[in-house]
BADOKE-903428 format. One record per atom (N, C-alpha, C): x negated, y, z; residue in one letter; atom name; residue number from 1. Coordinates in Angstrom, 3 decimals. Layout:
<rs>
X:X; Y:Y; Z:Z; residu:A; atome:CA; num:NUM $
...
</rs>
This chain:
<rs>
X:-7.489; Y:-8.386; Z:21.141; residu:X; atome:N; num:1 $
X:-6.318; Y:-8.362; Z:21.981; residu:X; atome:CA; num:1 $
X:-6.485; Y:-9.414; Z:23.067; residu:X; atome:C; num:1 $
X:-5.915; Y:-8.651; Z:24.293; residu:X; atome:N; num:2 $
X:-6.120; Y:-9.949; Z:25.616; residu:X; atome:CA; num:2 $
X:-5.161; Y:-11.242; Z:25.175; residu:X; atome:C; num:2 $
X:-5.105; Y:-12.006; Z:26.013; residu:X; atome:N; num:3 $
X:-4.563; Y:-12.910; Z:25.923; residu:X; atome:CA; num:3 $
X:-3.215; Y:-12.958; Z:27.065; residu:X; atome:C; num:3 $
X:-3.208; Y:-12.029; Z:27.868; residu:X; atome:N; num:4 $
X:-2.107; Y:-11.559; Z:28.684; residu:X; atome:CA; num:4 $
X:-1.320; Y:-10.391; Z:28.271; residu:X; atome:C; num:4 $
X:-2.035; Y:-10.364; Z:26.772; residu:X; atome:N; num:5 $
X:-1.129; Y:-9.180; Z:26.525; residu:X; atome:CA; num:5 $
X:-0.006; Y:-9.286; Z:25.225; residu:X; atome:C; num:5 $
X:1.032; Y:-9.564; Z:25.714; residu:X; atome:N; num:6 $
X:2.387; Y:-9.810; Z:25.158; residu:X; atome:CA; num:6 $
X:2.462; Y:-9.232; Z:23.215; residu:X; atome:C; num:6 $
X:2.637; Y:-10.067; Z:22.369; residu:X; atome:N; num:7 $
X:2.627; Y:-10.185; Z:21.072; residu:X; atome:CA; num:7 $
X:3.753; Y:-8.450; Z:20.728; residu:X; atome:C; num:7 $
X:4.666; Y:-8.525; Z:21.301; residu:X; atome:N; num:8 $
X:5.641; Y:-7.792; Z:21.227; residu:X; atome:CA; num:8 $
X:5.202; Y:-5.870; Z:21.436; residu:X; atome:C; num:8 $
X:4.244; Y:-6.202; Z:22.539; residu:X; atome:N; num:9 $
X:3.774; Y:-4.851; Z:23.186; residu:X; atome:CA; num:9 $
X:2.407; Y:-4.464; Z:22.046; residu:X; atome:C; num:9 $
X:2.594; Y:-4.899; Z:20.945; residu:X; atome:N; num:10 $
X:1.254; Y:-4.882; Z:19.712; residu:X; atome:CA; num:10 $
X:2.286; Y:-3.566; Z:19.030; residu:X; atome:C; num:10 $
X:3.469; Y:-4.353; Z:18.319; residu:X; atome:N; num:11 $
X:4.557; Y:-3.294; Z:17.517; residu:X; atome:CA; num:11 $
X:4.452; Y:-1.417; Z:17.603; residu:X; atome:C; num:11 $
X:4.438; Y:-1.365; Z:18.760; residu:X; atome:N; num:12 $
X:4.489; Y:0.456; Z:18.949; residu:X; atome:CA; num:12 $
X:3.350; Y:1.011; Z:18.021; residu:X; atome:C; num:12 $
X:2.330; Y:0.175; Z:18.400; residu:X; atome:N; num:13 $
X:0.938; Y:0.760; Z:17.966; residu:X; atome:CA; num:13 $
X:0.407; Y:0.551; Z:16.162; residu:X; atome:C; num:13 $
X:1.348; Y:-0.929; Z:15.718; residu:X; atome:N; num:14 $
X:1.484; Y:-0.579; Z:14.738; residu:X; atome:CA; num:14 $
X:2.367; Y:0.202; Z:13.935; residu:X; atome:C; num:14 $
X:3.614; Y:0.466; Z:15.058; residu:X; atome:N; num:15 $
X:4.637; Y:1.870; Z:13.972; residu:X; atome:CA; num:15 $
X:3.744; Y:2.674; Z:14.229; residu:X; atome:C; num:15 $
X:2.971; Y:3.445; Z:15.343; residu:X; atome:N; num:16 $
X:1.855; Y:4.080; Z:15.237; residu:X; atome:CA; num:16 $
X:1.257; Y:4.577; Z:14.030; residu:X; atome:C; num:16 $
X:0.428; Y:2.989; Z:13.361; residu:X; atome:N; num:17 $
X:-0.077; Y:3.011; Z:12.457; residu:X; atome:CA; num:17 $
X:0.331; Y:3.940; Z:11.043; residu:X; atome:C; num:17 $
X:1.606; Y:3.138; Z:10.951; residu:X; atome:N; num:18 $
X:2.861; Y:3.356; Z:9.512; residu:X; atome:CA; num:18 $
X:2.563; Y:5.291; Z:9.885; residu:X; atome:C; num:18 $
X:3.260; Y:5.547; Z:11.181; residu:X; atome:N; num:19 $
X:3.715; Y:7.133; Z:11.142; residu:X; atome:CA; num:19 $
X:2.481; Y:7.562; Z:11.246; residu:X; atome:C; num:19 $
X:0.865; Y:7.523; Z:11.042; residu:X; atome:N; num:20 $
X:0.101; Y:8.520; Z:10.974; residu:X; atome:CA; num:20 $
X:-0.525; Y:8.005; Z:9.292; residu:X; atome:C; num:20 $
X:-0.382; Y:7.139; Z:8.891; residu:X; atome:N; num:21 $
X:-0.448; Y:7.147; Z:7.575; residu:X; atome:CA; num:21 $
X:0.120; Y:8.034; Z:6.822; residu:X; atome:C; num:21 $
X:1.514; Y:7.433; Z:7.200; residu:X; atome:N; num:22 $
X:2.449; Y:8.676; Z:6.488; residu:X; atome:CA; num:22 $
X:2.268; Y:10.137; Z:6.773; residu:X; atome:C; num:22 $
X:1.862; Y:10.566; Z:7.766; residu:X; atome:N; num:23 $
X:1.313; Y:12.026; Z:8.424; residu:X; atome:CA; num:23 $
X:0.141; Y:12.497; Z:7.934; residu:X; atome:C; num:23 $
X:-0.406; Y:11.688; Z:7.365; residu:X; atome:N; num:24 $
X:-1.739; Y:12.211; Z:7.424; residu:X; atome:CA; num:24 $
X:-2.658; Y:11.857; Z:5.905; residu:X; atome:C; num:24 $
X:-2.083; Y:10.619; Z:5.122; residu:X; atome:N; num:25 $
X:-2.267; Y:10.308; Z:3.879; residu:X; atome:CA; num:25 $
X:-1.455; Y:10.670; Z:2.924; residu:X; atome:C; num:25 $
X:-1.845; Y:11.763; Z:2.230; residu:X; atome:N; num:26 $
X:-1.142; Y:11.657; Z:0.741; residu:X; atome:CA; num:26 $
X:-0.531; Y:11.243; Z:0.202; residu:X; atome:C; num:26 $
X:-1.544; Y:9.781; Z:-0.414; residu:X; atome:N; num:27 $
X:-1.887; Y:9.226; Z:-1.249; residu:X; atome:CA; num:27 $
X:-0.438; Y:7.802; Z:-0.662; residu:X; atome:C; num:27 $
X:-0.446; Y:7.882; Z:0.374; residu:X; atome:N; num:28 $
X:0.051; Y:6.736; Z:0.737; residu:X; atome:CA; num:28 $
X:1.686; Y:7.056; Z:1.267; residu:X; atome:C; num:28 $
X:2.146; Y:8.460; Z:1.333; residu:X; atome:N; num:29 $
X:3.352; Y:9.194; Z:0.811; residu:X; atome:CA; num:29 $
X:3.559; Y:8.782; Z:-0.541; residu:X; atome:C; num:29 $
X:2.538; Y:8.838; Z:-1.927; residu:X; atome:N; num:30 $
X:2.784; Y:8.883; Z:-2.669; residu:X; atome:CA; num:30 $
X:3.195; Y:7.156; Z:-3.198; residu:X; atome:C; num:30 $
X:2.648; Y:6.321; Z:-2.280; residu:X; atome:N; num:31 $
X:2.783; Y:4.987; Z:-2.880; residu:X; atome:CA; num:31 $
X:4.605; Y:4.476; Z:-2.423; residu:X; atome:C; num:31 $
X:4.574; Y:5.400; Z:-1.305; residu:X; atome:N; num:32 $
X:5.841; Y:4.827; Z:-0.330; residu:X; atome:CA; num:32 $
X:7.122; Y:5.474; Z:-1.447; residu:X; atome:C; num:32 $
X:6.560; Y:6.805; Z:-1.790; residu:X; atome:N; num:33 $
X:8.111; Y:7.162; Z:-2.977; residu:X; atome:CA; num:33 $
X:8.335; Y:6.441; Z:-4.012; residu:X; atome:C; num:33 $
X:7.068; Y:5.928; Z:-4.520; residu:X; atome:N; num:34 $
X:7.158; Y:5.277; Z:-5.797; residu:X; atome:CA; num:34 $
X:7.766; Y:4.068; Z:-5.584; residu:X; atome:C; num:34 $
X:7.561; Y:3.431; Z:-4.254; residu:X; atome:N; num:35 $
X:8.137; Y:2.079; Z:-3.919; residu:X; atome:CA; num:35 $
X:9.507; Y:2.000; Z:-3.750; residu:X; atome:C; num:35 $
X:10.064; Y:3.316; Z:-2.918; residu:X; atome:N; num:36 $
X:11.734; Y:3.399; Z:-3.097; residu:X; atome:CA; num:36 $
X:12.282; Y:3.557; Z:-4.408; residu:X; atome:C; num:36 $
X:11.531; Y:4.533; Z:-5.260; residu:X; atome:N; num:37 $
X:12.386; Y:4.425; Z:-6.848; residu:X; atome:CA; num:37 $
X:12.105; Y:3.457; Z:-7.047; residu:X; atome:C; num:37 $
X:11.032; Y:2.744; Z:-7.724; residu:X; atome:N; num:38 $
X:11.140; Y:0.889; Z:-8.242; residu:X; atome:CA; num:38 $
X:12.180; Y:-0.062; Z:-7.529; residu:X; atome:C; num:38 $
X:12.465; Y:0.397; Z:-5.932; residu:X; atome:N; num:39 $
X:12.967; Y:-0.565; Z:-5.464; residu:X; atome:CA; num:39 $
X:14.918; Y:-0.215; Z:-5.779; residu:X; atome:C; num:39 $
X:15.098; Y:0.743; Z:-5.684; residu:X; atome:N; num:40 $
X:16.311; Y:1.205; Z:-6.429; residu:X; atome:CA; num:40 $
X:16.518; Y:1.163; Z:-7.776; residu:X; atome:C; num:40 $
X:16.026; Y:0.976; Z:-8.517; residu:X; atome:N; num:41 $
X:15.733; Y:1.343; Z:-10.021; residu:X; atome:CA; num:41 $
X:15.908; Y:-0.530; Z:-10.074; residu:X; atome:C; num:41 $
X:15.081; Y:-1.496; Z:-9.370; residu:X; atome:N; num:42 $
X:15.586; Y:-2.793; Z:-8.916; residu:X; atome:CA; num:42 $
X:16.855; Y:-3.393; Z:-8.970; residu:X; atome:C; num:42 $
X:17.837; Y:-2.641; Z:-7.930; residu:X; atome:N; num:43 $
X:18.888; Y:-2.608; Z:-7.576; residu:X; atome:CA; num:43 $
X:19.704; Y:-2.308; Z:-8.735; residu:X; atome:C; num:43 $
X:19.586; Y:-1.267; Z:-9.491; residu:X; atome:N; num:44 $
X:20.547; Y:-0.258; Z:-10.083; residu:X; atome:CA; num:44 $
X:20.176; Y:-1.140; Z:-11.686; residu:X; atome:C; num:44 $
X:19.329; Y:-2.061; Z:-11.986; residu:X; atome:N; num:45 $
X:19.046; Y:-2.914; Z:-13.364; residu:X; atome:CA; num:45 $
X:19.158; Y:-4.410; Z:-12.497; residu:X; atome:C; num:45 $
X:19.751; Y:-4.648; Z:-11.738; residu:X; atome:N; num:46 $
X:19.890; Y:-6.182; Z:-11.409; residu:X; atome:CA; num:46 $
X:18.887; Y:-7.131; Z:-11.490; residu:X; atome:C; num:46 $
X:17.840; Y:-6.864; Z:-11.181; residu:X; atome:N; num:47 $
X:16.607; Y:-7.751; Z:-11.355; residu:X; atome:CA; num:47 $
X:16.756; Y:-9.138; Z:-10.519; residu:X; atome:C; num:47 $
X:16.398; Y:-10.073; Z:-11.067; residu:X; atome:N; num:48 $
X:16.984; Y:-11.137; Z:-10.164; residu:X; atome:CA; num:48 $
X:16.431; Y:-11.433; Z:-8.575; residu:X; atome:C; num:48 $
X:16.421; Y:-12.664; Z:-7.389; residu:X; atome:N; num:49 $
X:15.954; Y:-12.375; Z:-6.586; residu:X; atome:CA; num:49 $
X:14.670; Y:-12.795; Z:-6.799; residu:X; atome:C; num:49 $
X:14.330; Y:-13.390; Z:-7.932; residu:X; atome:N; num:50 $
X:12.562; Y:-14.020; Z:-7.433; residu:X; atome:CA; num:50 $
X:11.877; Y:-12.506; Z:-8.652; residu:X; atome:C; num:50 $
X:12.721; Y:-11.652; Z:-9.091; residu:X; atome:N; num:51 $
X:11.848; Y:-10.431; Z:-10.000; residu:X; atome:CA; num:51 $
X:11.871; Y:-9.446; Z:-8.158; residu:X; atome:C; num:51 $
X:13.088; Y:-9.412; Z:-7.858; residu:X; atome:N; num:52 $
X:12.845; Y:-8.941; Z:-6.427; residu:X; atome:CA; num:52 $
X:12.087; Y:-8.736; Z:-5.760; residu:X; atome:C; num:52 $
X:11.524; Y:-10.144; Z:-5.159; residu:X; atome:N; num:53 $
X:10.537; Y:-10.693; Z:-4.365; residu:X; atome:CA; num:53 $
X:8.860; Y:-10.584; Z:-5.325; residu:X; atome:C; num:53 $
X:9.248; Y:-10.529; Z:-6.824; residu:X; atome:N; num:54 $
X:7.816; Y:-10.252; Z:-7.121; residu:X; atome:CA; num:54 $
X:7.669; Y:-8.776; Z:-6.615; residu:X; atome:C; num:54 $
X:8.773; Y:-7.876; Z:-6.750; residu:X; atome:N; num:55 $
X:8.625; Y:-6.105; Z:-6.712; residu:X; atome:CA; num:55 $
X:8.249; Y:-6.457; Z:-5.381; residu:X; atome:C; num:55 $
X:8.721; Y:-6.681; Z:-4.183; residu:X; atome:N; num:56 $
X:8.156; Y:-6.372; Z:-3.089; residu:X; atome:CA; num:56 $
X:6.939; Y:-7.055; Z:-2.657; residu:X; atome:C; num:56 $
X:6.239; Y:-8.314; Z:-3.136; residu:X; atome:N; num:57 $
X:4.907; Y:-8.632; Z:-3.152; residu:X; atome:CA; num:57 $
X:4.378; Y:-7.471; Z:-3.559; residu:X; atome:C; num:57 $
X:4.748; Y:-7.371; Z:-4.472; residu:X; atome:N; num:58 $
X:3.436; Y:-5.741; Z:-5.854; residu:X; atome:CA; num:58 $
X:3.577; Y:-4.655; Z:-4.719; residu:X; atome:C; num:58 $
X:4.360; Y:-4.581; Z:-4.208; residu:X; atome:N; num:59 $
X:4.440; Y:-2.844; Z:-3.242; residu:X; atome:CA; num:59 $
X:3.786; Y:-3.085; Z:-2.009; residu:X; atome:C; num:59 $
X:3.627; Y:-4.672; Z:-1.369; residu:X; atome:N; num:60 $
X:3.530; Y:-4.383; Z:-0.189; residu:X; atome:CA; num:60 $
X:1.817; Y:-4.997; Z:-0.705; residu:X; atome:C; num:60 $
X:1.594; Y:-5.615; Z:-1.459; residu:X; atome:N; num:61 $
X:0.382; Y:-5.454; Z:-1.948; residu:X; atome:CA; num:61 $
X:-0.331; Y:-4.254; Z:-1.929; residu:X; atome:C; num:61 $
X:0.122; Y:-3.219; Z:-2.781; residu:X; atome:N; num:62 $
X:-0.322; Y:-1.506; Z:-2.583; residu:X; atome:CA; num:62 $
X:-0.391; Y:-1.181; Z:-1.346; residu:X; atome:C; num:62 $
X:0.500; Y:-1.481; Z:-0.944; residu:X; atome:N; num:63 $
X:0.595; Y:-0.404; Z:0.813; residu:X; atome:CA; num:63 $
X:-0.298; Y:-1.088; Z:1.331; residu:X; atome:C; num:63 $
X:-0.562; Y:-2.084; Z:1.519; residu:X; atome:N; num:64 $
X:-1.420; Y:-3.261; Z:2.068; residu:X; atome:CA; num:64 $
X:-3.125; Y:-2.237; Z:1.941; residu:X; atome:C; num:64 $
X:-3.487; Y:-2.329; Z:0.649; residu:X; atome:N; num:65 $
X:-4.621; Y:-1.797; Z:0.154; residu:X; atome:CA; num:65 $
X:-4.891; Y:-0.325; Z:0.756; residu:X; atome:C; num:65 $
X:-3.998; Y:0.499; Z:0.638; residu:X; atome:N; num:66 $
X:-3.742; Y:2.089; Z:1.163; residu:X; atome:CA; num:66 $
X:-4.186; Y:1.878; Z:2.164; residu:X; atome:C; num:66 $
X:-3.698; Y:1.150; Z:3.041; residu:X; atome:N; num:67 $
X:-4.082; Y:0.826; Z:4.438; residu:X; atome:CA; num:67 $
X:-4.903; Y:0.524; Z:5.161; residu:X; atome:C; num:67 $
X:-5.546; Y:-0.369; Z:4.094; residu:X; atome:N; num:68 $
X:-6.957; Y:-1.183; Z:4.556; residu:X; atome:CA; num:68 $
X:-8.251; Y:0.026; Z:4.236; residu:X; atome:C; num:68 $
X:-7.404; Y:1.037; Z:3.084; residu:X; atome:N; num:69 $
X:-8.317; Y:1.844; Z:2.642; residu:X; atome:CA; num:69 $
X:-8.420; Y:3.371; Z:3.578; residu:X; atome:C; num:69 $
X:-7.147; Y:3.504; Z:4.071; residu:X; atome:N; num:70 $
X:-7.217; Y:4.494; Z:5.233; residu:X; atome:CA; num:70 $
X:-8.107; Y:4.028; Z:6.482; residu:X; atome:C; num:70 $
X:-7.783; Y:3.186; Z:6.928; residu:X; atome:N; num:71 $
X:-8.747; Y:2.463; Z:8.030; residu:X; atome:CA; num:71 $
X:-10.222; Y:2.358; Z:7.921; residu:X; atome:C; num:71 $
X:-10.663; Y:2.087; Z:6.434; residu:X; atome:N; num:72 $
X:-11.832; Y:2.107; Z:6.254; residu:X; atome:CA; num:72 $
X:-12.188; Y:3.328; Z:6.366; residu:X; atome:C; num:72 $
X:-11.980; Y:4.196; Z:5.558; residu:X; atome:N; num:73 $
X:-12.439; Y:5.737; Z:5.409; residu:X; atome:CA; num:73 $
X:-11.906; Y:5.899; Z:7.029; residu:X; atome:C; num:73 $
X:-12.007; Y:6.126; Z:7.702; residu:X; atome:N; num:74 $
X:-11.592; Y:6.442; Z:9.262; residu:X; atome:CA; num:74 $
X:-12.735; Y:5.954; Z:9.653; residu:X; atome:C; num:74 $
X:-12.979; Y:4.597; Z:9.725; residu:X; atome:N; num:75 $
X:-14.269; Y:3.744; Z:10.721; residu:X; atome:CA; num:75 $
X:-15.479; Y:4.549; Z:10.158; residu:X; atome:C; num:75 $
X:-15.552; Y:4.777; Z:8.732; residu:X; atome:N; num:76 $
X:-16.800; Y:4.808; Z:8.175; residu:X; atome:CA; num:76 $
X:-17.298; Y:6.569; Z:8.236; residu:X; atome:C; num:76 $
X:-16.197; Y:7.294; Z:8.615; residu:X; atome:N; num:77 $
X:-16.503; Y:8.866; Z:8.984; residu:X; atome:CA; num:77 $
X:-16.825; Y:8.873; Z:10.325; residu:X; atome:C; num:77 $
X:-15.930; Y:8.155; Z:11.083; residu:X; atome:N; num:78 $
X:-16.479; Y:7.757; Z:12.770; residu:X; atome:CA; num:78 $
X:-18.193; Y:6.940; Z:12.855; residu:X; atome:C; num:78 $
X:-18.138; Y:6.300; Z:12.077; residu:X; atome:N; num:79 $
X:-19.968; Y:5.738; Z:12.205; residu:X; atome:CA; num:79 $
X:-20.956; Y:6.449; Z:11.758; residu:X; atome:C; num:79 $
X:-20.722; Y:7.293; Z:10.538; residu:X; atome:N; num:80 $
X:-21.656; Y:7.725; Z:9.458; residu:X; atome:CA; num:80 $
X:-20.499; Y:9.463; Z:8.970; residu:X; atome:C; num:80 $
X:-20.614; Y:10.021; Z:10.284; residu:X; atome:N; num:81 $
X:-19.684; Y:11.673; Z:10.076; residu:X; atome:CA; num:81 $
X:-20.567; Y:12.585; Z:8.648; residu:X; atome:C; num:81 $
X:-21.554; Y:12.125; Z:8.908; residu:X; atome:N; num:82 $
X:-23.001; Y:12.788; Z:7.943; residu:X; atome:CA; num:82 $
X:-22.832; Y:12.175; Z:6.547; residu:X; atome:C; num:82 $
X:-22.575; Y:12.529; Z:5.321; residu:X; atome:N; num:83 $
X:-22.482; Y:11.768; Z:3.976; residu:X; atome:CA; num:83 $
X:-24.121; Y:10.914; Z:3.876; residu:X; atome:C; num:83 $
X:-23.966; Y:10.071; Z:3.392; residu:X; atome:N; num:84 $
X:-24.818; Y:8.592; Z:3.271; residu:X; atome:CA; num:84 $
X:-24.758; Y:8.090; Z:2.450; residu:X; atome:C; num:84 $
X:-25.533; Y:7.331; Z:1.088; residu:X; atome:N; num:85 $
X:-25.306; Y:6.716; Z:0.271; residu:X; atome:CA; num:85 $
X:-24.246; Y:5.504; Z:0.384; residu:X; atome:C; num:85 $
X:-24.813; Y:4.620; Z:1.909; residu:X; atome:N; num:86 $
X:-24.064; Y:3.304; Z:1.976; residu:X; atome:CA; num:86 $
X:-22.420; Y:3.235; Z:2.530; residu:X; atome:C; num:86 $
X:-22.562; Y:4.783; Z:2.972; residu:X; atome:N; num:87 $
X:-21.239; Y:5.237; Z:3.374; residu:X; atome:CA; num:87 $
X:-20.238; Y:5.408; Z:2.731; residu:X; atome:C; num:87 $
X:-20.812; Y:6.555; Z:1.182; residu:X; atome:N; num:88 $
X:-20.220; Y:6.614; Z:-0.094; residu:X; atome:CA; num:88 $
X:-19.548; Y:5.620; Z:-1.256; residu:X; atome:C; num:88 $
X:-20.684; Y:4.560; Z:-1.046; residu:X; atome:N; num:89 $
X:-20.463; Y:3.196; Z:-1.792; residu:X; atome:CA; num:89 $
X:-18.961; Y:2.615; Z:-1.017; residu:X; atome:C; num:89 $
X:-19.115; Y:2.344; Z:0.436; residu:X; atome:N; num:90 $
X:-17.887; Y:1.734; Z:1.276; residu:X; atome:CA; num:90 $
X:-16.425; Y:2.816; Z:1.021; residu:X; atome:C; num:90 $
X:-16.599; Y:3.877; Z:0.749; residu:X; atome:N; num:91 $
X:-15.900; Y:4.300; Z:0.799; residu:X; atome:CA; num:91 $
X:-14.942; Y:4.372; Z:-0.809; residu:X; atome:C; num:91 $
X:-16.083; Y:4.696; Z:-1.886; residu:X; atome:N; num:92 $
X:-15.335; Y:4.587; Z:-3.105; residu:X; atome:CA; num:92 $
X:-15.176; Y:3.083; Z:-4.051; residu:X; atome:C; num:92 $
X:-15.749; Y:2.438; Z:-3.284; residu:X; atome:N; num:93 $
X:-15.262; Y:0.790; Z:-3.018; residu:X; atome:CA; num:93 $
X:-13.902; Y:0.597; Z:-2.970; residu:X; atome:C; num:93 $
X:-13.492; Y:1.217; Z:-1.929; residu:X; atome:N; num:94 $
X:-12.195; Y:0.901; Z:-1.028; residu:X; atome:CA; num:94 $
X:-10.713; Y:1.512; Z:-1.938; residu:X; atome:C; num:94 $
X:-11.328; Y:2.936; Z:-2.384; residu:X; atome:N; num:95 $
X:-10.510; Y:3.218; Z:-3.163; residu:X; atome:CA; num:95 $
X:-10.468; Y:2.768; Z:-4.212; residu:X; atome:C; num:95 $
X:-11.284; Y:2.136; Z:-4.581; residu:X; atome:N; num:96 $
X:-11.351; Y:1.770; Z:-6.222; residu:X; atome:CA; num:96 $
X:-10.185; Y:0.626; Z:-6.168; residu:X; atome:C; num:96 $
X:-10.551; Y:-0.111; Z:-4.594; residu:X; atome:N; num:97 $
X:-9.465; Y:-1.352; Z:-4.612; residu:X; atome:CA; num:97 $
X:-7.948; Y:-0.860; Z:-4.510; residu:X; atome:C; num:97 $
X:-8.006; Y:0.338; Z:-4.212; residu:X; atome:N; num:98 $
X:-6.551; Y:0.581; Z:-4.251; residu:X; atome:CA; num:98 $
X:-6.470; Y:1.099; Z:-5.701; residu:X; atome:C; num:98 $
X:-7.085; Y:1.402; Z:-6.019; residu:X; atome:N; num:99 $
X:-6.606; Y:1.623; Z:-7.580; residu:X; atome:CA; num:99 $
X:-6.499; Y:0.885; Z:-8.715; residu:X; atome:C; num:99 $
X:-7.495; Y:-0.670; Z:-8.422; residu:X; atome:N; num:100 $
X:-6.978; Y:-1.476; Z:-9.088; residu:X; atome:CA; num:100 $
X:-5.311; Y:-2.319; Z:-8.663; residu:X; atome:C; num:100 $
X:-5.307; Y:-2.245; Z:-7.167; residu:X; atome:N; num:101 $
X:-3.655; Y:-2.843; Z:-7.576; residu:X; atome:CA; num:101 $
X:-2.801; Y:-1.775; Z:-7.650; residu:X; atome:C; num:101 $
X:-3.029; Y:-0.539; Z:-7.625; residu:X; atome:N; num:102 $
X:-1.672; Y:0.193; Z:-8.449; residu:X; atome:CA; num:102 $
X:-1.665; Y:-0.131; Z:-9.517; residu:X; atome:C; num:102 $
X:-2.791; Y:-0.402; Z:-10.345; residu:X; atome:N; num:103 $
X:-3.109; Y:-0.844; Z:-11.637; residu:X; atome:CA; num:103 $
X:-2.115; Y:-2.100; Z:-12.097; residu:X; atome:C; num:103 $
X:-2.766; Y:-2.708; Z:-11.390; residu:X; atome:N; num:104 $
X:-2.006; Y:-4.437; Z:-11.312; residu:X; atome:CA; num:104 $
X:-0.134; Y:-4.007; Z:-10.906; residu:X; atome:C; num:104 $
X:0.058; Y:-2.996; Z:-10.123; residu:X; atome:N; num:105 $
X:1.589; Y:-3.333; Z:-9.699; residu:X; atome:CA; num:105 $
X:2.551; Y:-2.270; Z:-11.302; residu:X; atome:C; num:105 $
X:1.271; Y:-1.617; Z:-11.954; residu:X; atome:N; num:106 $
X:2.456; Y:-1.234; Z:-12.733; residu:X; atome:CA; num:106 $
X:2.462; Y:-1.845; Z:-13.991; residu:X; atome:C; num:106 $
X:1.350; Y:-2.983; Z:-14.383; residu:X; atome:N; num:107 $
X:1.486; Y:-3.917; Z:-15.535; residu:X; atome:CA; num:107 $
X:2.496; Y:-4.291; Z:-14.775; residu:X; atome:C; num:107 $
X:2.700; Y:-5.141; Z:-13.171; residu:X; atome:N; num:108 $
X:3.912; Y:-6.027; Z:-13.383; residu:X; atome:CA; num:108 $
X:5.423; Y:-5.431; Z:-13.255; residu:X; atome:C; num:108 $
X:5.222; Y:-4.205; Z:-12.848; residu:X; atome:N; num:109 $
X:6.206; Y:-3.252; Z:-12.940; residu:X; atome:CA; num:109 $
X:6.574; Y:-3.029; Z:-14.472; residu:X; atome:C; num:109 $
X:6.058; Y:-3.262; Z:-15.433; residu:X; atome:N; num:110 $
X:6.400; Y:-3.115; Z:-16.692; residu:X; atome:CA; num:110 $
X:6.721; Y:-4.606; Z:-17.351; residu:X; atome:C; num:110 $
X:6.230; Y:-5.575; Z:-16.813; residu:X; atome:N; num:111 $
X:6.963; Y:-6.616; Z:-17.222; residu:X; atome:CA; num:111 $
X:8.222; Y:-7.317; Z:-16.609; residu:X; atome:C; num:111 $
X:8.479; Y:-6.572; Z:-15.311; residu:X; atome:N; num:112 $
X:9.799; Y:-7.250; Z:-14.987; residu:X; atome:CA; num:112 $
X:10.646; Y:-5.703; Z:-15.136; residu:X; atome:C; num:112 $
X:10.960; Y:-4.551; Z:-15.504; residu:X; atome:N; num:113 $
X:11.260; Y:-3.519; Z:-16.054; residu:X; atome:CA; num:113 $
X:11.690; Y:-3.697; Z:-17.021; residu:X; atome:C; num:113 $
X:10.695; Y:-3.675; Z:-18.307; residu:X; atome:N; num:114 $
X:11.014; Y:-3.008; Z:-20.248; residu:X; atome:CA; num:114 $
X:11.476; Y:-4.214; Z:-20.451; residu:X; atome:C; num:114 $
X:11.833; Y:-5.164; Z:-19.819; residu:X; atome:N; num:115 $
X:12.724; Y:-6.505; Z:-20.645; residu:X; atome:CA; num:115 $
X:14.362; Y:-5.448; Z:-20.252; residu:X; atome:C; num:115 $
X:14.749; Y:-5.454; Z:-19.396; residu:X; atome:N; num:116 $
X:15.637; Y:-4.829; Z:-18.466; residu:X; atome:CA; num:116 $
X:16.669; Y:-3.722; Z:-19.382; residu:X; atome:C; num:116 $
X:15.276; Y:-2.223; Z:-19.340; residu:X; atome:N; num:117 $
X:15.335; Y:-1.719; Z:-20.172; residu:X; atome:CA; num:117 $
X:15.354; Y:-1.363; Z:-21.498; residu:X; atome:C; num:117 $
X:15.244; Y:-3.043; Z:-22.276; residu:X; atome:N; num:118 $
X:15.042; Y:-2.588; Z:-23.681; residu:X; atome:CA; num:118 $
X:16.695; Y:-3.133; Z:-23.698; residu:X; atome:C; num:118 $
X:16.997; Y:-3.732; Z:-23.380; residu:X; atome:N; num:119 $
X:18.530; Y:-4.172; Z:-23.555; residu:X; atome:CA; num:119 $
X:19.970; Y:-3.164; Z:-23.347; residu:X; atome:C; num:119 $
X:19.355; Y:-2.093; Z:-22.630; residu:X; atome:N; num:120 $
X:20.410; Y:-1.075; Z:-22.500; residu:X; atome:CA; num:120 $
X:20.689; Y:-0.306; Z:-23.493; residu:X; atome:C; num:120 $
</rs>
C-alpha cells in the first residue's frame, strides 16, 4: 500500500474480501452459520463476558484461518494452475490448519457450553 493512500480507502476492498468469501466459499458459509448459532446459543445460556470474548476469539480465530486458507488456495492456483506436488502440500497444509482450529474452537466450545448445559 502507498503511503498517500488513505487507511480508510483500504475498507471497501476488504468488505470485498468478506463478500466473495462468502460467494464463493462453502466452507466458510459454513463457519459463519456455526458462529451465529454459538453466538446466540451464548446469549440465550448467559455466558459471562470474558466466556464471551473467549467465543469470539475461537470464531474469529476460524474465520481468520478460512481466510488465510482461501487466499492461499487462490495465489497457489494463480502460480501453479497445473497440479504439482509442492502446490498440493501448500495447499492441504492450509486446510489442515483450518481444521485444526475448528478442532480447537469446538473443545473450547464444549468447555464453556456443557458446564452451562449440564445445569439445565
Amino acid at each position: 500500500m502507498s503511503l498517500n493512500h488513505p487507511i480508510i480507502r483500504s475498507f471497501p476492498y476488504a468488505i470485498n474480501g468478506l463478500k466473495t468469501a462468502l460467494k464463493n466459499e462453502p466452507n466458510f458459509r459454513v463457519h459463519i452459520s456455526f458462529a451465529l448459532v454459538v453466538i446466540i446459543l451464548g446469549l440465550i445460556l448467559k455466558l459471562t463476558a470474558v466466556e464471551m470474548a473467549i467465543l469470539f476469539l475461537t470464531i474469529g480465530f476460524v474465520i481468520i484461518m478460512e481466510l488465510i486458507n482461501t487466499m492461499l488456495e487462490s495465489l497457489v492456483n494463480l502460480v501453479s494452475p497445473e497440479i504439482r506436488e509442492h502446490a498440493k502440500i501448500a495447499k492441504d497444509v492450509s486446510a489442515a490448519a483450518v481444521l485444526v482450529s475448528a478442532i480447537i474452537s469446538i473443545v473450547i466450545g464444549i468447555l464453556l457450553f456443557l458446564p452451562k448445559l449440564v445445569l439445565l
